[in-house]
N, C-alpha and C positions, 0 to 999 in steps of 0.2 A: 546568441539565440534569443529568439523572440518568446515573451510569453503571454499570458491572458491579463496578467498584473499588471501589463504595463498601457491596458485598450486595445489590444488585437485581437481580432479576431477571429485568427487562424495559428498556429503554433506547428512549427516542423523542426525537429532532431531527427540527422540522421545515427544510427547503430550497422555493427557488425559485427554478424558471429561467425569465428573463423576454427575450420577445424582440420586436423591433419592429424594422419596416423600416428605418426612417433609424439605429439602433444597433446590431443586431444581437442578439446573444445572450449573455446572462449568466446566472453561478449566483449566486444571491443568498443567503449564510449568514446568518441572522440576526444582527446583533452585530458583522458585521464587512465587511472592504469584498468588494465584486462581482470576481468573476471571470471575464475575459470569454470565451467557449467558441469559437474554431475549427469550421470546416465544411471539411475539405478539399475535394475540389480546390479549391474557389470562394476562399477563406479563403489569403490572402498574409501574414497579419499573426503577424510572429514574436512576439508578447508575449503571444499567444491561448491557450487551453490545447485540445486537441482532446477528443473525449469519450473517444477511447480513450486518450489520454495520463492522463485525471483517474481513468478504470477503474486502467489498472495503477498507477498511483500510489498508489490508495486500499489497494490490496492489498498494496503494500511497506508504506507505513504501518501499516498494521494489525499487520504481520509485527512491525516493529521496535518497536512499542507492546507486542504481545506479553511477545518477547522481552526486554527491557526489563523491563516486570512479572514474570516467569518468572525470568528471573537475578538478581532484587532480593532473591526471595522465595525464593532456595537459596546466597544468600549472594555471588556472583558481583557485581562491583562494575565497572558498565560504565564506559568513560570516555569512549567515543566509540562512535558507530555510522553511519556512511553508506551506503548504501546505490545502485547502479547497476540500473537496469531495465530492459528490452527486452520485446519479444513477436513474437512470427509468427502474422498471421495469411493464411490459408488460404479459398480458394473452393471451397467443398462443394457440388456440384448445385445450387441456386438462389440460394445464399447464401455469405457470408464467416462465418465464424469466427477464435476467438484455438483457434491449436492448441496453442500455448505462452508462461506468462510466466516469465519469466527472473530472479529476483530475487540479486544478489549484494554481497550487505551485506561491508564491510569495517568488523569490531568490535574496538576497542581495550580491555582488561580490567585489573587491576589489578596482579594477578600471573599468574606464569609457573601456577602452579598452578589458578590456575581457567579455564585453556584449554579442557582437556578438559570440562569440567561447562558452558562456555561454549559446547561443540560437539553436547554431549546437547542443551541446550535447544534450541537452533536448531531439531536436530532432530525434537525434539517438536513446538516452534511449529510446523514446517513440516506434519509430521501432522496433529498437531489443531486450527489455526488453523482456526476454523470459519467466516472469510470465504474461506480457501482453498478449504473441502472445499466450499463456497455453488458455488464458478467450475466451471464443467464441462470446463475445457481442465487440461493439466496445468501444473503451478506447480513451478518445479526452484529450489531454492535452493541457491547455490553461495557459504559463507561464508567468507571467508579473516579466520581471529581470530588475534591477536596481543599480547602484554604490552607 
């Protein structure tokens, strides 16, 4: 697979989600194993992933891929990053919406001195993360960084 990291300009993965009555519902990554997808209410099964669970997830991800390439390439030497997620969603006249997702990464750095340049980036990813500025709800990233 091609990606942006490497000077392209364009990036394509194909996905599939496949579903049938007696199994239900999976995403299918090429190359690696099925993941199987949640329906709430109907859907009891805690090892399922919902699709709103796999939305916000994909969008922390992103963040921390980001960030990650962004602090590598200004000298910033991560040593850890996790990250906690949430969201609210909202019924708008006929419809639900995410009114907000909530991303709060806890990032560990090298030294005491690249906090601050560790707290620019964040902040930029969070600007110009262009799967954030794609989401039409707002995306609040609350980073607590530390050496």
């Amino acid at each position: 697979m091609e990606n942006f990291a490497d000077g392209n300009t364009e990036s394509a993965r194909k996905m599939v989600v496949r579903w049938d009555e007696a199994k239900g519902a999976f995403l299918c990554p090429f190359g690696t194993q099925d993941i199987e997808i949640a329906f709430y209410p109907q859907s009891e099964k805690e090892d399922a992933w919902t699709p709103e669970e796999m939305f916000v997830v994909s969008i922390a991800g992103f963040i921390r891929e980001a960030f990650i390439d962004a602090a590598g390439r200004i000298g910033v030497e991560c040593l850890s990053y996790e990250t906690a997620s949430e969201w609210t969603a909202e019924k708008t006249k006929d419809r639900y919406e995410f009114s907000e997702i909530r991303i709060r990464p806890h990032i560990v750095v090298a030294a005491h001195d690249q906090i601050e340049k560790a707290e620019e980036t964040i902040e930029l990813v969070a600007r110009e993360c262009f799967i954030s500025n794609f989401v039409m709800c707002k995306i609040s990233i609350d980073a607590d960084i530390e050496a």
